[in-house]
Each structure stands twice: as structure tokens, then as C-alpha cells.
PDBQT receptor file of N, H, CA, C and O in Angstrom, charges set to zero:
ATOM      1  N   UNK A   1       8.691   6.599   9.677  1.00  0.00    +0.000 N 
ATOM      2  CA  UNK A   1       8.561   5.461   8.788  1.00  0.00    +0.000 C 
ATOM      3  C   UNK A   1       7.829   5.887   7.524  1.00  0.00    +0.000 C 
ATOM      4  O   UNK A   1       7.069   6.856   7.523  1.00  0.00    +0.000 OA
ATOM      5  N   UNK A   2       8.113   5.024   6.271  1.00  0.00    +0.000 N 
ATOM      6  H   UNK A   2       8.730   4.238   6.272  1.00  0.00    +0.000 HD
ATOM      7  CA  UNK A   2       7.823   5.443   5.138  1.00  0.00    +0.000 C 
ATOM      8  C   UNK A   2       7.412   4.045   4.645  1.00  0.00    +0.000 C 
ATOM      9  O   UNK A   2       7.973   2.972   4.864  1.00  0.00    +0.000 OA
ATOM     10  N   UNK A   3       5.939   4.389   3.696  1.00  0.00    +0.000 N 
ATOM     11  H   UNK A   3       5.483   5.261   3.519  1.00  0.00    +0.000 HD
ATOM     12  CA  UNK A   3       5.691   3.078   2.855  1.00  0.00    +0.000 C 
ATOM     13  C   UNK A   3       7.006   3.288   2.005  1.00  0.00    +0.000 C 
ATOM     14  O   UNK A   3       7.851   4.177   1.900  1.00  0.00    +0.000 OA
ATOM     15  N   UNK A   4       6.749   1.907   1.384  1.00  0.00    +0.000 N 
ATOM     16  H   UNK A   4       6.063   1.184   1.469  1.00  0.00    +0.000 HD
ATOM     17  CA  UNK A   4       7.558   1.598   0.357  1.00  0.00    +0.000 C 
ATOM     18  C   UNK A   4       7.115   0.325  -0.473  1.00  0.00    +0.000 C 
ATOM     19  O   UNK A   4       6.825  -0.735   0.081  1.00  0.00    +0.000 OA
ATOM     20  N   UNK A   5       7.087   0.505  -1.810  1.00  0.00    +0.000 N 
ATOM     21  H   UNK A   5       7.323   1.367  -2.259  1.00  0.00    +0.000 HD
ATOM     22  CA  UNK A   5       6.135  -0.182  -2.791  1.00  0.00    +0.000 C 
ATOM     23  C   UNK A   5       7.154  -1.188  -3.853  1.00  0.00    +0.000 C 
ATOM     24  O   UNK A   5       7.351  -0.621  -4.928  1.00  0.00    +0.000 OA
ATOM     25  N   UNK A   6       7.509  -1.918  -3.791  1.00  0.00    +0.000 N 
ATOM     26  H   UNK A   6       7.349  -2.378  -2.918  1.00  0.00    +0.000 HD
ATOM     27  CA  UNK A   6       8.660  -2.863  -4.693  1.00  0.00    +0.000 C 
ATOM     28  C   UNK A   6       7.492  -2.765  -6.153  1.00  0.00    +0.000 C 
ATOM     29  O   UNK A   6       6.339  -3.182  -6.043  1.00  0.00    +0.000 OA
ATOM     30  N   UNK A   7       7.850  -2.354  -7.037  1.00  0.00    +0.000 N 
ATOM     31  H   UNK A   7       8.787  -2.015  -7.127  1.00  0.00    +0.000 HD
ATOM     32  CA  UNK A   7       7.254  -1.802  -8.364  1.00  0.00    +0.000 C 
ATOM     33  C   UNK A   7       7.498  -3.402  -9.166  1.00  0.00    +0.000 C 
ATOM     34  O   UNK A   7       6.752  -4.042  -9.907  1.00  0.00    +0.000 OA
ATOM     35  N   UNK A   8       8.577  -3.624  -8.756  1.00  0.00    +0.000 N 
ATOM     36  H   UNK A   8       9.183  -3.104  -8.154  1.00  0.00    +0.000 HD
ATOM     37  CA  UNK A   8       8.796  -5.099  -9.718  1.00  0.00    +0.000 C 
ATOM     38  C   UNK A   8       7.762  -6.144  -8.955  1.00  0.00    +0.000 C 
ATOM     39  O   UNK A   8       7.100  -6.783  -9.773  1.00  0.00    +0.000 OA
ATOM     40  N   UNK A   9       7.514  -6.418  -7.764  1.00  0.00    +0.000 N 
ATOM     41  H   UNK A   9       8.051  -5.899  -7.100  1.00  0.00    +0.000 HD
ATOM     42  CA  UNK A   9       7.016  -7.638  -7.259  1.00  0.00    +0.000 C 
ATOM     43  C   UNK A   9       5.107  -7.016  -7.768  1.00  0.00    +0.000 C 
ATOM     44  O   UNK A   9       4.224  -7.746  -8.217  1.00  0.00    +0.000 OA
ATOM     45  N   UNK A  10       5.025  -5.810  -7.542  1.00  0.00    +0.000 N 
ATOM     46  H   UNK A  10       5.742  -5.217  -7.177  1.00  0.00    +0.000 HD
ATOM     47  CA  UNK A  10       3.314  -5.269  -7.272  1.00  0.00    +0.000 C 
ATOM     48  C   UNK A  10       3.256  -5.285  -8.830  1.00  0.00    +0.000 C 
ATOM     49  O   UNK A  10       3.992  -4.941  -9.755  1.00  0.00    +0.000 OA
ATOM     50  N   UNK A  11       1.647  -6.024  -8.625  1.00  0.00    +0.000 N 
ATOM     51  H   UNK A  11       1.050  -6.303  -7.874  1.00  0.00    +0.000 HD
ATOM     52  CA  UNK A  11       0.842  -6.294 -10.130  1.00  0.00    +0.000 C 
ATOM     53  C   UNK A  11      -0.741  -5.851 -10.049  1.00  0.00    +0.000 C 
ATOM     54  O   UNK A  11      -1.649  -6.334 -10.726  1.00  0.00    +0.000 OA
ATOM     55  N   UNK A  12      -0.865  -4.698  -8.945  1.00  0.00    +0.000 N 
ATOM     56  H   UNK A  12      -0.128  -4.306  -8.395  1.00  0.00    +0.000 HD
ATOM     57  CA  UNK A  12      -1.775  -3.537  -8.862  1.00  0.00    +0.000 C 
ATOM     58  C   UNK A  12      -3.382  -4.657  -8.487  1.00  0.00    +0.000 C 
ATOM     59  O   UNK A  12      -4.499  -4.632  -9.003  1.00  0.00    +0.000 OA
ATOM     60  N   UNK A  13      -2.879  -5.410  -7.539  1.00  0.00    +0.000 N 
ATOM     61  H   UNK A  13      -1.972  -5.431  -7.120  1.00  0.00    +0.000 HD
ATOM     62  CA  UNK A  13      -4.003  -6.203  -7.428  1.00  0.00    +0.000 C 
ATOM     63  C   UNK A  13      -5.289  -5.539  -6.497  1.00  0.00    +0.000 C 
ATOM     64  O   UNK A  13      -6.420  -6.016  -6.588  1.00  0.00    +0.000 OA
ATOM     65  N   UNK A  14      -5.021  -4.539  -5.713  1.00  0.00    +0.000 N 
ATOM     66  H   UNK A  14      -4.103  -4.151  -5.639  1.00  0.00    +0.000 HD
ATOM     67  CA  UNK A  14      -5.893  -2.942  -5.046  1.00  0.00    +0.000 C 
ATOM     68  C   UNK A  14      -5.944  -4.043  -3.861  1.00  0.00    +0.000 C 
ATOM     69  O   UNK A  14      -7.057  -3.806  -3.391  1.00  0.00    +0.000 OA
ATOM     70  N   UNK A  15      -5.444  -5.033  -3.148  1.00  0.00    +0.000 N 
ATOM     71  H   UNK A  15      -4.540  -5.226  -3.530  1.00  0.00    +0.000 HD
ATOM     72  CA  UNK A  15      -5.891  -4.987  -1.929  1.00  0.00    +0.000 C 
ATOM     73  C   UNK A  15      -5.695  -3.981  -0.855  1.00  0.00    +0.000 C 
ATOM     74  O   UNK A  15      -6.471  -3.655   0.043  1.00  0.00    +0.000 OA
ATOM     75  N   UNK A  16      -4.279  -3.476  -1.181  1.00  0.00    +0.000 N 
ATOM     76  H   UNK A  16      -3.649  -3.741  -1.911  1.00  0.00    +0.000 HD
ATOM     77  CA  UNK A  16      -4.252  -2.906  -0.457  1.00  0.00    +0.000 C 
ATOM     78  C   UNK A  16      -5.340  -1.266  -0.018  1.00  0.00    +0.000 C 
ATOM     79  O   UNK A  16      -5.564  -0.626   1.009  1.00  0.00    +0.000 OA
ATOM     80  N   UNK A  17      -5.730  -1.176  -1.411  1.00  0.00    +0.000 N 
ATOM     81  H   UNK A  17      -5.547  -1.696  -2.245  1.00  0.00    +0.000 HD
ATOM     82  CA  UNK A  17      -6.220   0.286  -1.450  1.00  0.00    +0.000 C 
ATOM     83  C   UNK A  17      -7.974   0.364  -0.811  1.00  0.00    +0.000 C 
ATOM     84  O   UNK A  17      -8.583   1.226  -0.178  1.00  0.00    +0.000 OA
ATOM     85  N   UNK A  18      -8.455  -1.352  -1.490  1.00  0.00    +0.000 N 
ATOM     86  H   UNK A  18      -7.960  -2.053  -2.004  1.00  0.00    +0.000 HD
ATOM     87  CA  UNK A  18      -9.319  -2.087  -0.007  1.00  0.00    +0.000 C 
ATOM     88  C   UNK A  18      -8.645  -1.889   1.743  1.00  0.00    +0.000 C 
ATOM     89  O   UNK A  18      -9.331  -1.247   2.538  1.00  0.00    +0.000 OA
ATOM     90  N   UNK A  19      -7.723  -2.300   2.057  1.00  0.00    +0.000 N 
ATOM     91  H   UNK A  19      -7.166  -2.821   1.411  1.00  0.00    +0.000 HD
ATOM     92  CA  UNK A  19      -7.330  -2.260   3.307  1.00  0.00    +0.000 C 
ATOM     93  C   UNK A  19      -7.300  -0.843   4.045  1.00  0.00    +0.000 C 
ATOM     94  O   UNK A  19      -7.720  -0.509   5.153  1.00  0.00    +0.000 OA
ATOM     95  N   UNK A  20      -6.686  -0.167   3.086  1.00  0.00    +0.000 N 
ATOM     96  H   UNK A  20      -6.344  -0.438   2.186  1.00  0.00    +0.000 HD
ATOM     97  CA  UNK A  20      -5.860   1.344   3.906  1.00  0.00    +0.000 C 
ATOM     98  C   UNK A  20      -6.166   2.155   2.515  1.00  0.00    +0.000 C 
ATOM     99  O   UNK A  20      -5.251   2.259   1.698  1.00  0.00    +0.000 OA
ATOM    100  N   UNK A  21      -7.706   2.843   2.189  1.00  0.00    +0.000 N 
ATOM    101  H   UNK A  21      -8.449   2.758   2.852  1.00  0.00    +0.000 HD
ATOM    102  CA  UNK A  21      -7.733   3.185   1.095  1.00  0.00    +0.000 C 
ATOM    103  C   UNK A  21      -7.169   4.684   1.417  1.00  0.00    +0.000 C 
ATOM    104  O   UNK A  21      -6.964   5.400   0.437  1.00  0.00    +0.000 OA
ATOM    105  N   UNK A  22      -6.873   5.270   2.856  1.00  0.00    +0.000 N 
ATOM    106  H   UNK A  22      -7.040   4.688   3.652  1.00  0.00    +0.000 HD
ATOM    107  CA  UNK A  22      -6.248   6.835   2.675  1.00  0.00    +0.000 C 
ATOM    108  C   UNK A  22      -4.439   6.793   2.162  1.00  0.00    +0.000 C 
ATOM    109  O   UNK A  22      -3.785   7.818   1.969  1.00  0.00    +0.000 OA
ATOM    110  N   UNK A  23      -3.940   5.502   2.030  1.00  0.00    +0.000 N 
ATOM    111  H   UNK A  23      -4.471   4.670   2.187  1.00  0.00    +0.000 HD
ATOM    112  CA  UNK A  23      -3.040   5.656   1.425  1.00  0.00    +0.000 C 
ATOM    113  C   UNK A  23      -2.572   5.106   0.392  1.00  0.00    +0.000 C 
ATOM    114  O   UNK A  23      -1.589   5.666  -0.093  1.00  0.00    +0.000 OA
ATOM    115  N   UNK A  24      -3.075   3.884  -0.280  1.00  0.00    +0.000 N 
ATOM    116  H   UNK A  24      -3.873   3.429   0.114  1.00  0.00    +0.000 HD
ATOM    117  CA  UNK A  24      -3.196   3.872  -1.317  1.00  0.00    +0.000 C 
ATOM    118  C   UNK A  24      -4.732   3.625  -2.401  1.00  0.00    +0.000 C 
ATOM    119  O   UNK A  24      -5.787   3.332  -1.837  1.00  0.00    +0.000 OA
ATOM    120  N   UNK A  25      -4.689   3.781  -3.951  1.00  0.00    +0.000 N 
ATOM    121  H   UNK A  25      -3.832   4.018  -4.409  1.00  0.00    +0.000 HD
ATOM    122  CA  UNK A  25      -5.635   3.366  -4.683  1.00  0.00    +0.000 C 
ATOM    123  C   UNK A  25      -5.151   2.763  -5.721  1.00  0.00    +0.000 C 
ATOM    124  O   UNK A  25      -3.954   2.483  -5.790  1.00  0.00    +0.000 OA
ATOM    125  N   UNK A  26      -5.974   2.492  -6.628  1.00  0.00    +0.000 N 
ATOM    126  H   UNK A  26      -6.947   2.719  -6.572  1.00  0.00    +0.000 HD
ATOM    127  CA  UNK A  26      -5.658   2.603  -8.142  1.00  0.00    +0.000 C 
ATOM    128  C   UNK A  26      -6.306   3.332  -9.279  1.00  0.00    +0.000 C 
ATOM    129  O   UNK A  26      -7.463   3.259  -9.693  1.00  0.00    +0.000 OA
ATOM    130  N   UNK A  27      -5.454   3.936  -9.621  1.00  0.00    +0.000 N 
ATOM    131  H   UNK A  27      -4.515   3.995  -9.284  1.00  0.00    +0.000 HD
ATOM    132  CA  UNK A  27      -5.837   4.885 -10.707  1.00  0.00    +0.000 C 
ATOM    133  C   UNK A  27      -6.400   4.729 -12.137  1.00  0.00    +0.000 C 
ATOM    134  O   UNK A  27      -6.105   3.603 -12.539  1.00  0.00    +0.000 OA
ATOM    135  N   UNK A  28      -7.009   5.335 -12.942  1.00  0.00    +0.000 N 
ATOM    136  H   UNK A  28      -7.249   6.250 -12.615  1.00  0.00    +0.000 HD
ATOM    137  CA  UNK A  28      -7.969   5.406 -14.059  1.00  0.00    +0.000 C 
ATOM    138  C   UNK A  28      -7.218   3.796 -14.697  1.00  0.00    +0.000 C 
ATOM    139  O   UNK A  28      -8.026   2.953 -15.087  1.00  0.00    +0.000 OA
ATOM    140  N   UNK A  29      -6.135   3.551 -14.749  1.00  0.00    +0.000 N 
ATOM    141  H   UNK A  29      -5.478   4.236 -14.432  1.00  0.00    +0.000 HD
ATOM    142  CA  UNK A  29      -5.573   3.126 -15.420  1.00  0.00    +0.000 C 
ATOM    143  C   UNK A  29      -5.086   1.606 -14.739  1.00  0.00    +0.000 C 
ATOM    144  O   UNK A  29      -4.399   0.710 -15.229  1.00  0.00    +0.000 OA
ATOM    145  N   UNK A  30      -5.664   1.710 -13.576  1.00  0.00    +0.000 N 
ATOM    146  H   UNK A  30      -6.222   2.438 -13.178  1.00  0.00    +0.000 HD
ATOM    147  CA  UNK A  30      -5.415   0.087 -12.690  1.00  0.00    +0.000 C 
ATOM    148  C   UNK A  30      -4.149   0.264 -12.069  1.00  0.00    +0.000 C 
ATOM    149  O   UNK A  30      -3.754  -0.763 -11.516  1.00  0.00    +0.000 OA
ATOM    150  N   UNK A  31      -3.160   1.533 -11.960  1.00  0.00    +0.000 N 
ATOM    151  H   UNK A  31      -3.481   2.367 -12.409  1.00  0.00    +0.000 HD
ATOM    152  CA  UNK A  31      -2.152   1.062 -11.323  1.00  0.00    +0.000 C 
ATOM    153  C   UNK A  31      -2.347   1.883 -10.427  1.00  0.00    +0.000 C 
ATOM    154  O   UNK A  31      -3.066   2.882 -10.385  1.00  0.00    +0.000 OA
ATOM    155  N   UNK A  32      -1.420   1.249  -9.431  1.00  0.00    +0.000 N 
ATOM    156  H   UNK A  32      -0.837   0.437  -9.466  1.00  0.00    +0.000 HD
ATOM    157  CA  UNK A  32      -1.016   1.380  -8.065  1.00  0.00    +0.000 C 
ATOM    158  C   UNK A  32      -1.046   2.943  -7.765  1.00  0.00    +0.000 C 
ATOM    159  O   UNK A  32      -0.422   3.474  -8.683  1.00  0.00    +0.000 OA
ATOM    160  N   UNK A  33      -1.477   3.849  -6.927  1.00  0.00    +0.000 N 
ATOM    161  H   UNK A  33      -1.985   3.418  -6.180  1.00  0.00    +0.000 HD
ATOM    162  CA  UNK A  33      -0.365   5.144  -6.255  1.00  0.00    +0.000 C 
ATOM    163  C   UNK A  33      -0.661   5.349  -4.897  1.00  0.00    +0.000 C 
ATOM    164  O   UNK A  33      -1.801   5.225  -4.449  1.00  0.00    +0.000 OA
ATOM    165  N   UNK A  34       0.425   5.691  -4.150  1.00  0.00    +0.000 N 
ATOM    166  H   UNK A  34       1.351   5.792  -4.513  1.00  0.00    +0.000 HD
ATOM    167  CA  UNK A  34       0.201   5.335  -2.974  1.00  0.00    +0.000 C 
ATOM    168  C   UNK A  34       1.160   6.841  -2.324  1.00  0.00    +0.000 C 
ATOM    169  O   UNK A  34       1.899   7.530  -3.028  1.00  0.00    +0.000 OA
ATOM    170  N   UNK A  35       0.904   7.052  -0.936  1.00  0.00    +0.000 N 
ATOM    171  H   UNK A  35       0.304   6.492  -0.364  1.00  0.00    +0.000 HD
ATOM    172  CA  UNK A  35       1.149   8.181  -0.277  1.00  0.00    +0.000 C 
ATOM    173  C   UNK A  35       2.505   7.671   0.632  1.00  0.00    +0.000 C 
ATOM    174  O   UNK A  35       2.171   6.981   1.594  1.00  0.00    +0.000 OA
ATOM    175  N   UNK A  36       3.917   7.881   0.501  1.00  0.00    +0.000 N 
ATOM    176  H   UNK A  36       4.189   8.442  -0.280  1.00  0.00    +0.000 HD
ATOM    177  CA  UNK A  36       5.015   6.940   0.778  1.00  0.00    +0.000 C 
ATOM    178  C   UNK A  36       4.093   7.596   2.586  1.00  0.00    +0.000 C 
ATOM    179  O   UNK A  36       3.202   6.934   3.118  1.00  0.00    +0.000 OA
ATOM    180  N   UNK A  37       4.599   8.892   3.146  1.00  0.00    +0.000 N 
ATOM    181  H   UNK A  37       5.323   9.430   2.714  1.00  0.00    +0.000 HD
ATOM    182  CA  UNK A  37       3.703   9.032   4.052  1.00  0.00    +0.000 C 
ATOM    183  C   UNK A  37       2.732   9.033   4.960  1.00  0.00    +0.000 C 
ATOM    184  O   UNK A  37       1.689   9.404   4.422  1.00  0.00    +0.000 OA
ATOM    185  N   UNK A  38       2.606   8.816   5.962  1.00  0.00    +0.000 N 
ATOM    186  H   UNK A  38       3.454   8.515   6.399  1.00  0.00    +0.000 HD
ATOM    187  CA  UNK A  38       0.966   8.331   6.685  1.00  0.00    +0.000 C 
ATOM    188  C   UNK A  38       1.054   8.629   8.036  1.00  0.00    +0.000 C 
ATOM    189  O   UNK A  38       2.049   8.424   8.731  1.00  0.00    +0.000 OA
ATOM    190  N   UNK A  39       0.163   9.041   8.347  1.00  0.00    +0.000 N 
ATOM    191  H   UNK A  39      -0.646   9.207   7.783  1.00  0.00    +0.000 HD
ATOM    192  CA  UNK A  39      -0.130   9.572   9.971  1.00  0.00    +0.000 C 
ATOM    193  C   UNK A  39      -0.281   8.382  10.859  1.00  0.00    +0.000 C 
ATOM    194  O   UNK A  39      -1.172   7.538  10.754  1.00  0.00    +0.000 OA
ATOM    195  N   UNK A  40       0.553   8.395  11.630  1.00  0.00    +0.000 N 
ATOM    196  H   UNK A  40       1.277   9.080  11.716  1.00  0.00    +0.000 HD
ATOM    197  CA  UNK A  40       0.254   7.415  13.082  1.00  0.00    +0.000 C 
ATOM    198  C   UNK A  40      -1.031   6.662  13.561  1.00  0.00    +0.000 C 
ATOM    199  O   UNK A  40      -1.066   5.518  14.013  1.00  0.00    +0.000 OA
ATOM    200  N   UNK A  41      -1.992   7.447  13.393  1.00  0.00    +0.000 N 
ATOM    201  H   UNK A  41      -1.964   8.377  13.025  1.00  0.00    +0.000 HD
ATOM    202  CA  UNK A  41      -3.435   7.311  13.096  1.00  0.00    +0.000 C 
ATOM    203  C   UNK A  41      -3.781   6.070  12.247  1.00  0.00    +0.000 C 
ATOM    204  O   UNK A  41      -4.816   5.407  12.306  1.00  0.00    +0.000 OA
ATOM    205  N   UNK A  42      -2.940   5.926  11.618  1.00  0.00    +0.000 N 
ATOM    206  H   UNK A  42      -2.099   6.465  11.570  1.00  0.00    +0.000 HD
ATOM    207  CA  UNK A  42      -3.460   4.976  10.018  1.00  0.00    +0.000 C 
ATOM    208  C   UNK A  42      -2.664   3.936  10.125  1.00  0.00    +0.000 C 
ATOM    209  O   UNK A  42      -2.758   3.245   9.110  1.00  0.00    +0.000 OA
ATOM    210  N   UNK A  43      -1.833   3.456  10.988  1.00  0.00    +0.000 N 
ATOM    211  H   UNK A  43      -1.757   4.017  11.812  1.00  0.00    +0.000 HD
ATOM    212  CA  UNK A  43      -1.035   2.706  11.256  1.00  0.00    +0.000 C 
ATOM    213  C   UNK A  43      -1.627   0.737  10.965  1.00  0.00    +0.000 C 
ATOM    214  O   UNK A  43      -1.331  -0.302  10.375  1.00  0.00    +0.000 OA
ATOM    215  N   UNK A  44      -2.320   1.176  11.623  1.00  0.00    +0.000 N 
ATOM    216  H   UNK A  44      -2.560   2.020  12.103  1.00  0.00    +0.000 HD
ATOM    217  CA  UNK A  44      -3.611  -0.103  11.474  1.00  0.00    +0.000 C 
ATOM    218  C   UNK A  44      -3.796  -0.730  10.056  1.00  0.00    +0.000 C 
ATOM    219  O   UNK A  44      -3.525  -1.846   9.613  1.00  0.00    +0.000 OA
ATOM    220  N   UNK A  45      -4.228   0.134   9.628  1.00  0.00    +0.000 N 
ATOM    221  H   UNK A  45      -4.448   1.040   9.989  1.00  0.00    +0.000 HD
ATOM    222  CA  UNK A  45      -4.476  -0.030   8.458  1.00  0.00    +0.000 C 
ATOM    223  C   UNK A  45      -3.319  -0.625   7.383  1.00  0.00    +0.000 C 
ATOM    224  O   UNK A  45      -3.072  -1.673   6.785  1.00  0.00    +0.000 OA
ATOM    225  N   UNK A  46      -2.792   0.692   7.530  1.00  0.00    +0.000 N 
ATOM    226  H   UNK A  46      -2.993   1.542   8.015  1.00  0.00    +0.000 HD
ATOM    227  CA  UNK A  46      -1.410   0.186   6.376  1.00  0.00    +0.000 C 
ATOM    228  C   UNK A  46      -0.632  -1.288   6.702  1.00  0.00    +0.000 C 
ATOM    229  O   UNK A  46       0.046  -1.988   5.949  1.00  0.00    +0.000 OA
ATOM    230  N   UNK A  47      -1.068  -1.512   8.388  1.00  0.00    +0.000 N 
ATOM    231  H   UNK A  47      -1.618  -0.943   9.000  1.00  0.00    +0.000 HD
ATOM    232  CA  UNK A  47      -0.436  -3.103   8.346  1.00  0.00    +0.000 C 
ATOM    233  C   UNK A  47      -1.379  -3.572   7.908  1.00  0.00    +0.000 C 
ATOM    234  O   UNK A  47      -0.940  -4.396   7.106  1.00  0.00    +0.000 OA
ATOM    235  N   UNK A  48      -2.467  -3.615   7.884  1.00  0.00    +0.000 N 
ATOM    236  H   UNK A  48      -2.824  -2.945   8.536  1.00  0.00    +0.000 HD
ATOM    237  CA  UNK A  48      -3.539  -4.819   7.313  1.00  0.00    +0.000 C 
ATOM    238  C   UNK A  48      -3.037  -4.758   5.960  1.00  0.00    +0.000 C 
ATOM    239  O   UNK A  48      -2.802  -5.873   5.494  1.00  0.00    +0.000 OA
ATOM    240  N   UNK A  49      -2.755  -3.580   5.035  1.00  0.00    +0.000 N 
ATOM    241  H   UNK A  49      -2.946  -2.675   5.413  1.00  0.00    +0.000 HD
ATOM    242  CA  UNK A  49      -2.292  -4.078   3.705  1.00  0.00    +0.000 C 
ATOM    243  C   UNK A  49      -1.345  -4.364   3.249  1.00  0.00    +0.000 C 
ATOM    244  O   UNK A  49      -1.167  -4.840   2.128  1.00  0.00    +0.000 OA
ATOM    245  N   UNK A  50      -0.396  -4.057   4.249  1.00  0.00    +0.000 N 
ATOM    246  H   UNK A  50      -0.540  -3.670   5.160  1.00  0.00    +0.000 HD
ATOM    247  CA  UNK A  50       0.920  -4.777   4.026  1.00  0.00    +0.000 C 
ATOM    248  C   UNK A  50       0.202  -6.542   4.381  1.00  0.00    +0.000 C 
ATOM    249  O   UNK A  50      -0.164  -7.195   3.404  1.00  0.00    +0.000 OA
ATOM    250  N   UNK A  51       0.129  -6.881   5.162  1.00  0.00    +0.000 N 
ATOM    251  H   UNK A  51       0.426  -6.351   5.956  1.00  0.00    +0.000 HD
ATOM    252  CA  UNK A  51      -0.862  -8.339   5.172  1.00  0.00    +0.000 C 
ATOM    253  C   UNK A  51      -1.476  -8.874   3.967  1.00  0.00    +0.000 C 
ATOM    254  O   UNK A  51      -1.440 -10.092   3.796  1.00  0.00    +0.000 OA
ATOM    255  N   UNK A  52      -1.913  -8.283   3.299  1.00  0.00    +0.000 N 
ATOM    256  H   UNK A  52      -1.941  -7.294   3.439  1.00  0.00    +0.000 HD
ATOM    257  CA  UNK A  52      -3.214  -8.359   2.405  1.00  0.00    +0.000 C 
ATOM    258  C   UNK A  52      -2.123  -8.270   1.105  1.00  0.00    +0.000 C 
ATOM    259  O   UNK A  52      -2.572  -8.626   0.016  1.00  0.00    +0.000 OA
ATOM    260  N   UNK A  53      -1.186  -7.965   1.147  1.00  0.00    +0.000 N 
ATOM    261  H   UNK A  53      -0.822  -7.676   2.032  1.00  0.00    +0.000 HD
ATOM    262  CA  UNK A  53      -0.725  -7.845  -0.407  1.00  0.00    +0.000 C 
ATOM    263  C   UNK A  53      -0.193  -9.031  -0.918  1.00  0.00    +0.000 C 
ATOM    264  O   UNK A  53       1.002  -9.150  -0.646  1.00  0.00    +0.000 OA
ATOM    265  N   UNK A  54      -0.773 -10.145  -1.705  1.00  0.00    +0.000 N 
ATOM    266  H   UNK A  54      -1.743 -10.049  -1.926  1.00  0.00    +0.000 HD
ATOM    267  CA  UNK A  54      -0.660 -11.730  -2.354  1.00  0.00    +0.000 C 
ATOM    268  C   UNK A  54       0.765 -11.729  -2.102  1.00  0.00    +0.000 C 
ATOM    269  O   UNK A  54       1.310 -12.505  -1.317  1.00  0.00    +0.000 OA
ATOM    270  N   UNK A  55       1.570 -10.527  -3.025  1.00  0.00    +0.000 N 
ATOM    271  H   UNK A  55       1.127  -9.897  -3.663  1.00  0.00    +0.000 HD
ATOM    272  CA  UNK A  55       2.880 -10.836  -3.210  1.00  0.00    +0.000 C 
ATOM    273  C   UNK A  55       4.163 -10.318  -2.141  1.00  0.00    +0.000 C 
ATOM    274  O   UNK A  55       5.357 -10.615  -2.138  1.00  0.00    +0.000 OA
ATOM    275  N   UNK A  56       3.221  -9.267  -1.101  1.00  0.00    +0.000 N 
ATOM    276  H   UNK A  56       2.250  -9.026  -1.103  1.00  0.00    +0.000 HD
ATOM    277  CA  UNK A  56       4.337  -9.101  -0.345  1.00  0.00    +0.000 C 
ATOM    278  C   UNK A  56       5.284  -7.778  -0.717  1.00  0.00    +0.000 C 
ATOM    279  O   UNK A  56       6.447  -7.581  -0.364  1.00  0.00    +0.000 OA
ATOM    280  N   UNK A  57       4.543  -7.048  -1.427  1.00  0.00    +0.000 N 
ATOM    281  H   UNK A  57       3.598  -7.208  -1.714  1.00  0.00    +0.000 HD
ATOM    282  CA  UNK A  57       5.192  -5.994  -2.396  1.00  0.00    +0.000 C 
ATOM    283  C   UNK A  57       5.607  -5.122  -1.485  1.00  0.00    +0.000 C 
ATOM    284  O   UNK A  57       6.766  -4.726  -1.368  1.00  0.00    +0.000 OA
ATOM    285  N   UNK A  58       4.354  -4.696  -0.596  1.00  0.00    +0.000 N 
ATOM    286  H   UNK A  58       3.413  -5.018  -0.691  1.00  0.00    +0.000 HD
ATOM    287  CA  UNK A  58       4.566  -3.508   0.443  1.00  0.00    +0.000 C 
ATOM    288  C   UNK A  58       5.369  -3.580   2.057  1.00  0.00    +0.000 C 
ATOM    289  O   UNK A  58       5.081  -4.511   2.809  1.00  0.00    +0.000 OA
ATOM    290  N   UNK A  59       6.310  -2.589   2.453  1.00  0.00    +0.000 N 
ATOM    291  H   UNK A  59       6.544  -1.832   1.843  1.00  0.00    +0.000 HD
ATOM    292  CA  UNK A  59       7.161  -2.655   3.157  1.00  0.00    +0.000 C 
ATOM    293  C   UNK A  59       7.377  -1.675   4.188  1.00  0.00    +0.000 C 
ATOM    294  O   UNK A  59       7.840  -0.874   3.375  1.00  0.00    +0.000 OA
ATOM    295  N   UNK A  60       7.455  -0.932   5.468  1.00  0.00    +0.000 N 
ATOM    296  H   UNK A  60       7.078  -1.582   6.127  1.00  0.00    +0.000 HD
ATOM    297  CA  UNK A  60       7.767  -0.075   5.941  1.00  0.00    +0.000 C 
ATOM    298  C   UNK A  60       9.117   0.188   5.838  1.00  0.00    +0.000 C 
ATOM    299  O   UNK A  60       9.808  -0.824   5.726  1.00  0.00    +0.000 OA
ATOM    300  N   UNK A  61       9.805   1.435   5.844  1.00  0.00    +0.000 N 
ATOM    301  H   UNK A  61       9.244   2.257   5.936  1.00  0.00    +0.000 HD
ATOM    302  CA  UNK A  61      11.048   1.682   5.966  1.00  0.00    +0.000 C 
ATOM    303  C   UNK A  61      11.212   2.810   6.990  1.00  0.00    +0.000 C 
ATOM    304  O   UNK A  61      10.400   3.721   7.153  1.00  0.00    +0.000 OA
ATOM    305  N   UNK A  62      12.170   2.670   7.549  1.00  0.00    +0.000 N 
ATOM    306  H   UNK A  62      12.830   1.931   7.417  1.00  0.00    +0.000 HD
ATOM    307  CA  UNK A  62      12.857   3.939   8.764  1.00  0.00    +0.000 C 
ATOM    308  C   UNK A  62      13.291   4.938   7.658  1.00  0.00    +0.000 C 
ATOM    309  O   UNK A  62      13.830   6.002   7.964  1.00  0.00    +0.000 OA
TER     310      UNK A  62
């Protein structure tokens, strides 16, 4: 499985990078970057920010 970040819906609001900060942050510049990647380990997490994102931006994919 792979994150996946809808660029049109995300308006770099960092919850997520609060939630699951080993895979995503925001950069010097307020936007989004995120690791499509993530260890099994972190699983937790990345759902809490898929949860946490206002708009729903973030997605797992096969």
C-alpha cells in the first residue's frame, strides 16, 4: 500500500504531519511533502491522519 495525496482537495493544513509526522510535514514554505511509502509499523498513525485530514485529501492505495 501506498499513501496518496489528492493535491487539488489538500490546502497544507499539517494535520496530518501532527498525526504521522514520520510521513508527512510541511516544508519552509507551508506545503505539504509526504513519503508515498511507510513501514507497517506506522500504520496507526497514517490512519489517524488520514482521519484528521478536514478535507479528506489523504488515501491509501494497493
Amino acid at each position: 500500500m501506498k499513501i496518496f495525496v489528492d493535491r487539488v482537495k489538500c490546502q497544507n493544513h499539517g494535520q496530518c504531519a501532527i498525526s504521522a509526522p514520520t510521513n508527512f510535514e510541511l516544508d519552509s514554505d507551508g506545503e505539504l511533502q509526504y513519503q508515498e511509502s511507510f513501514d507497517e509499523e506506522n500504520i496507526d498513525d497514517i490512519e489517524d491522519a488520514i482521519d484528521s485530514c478536514p478535507l479528506q485529501a489523504i488515501t491509501l492505495k494497493s
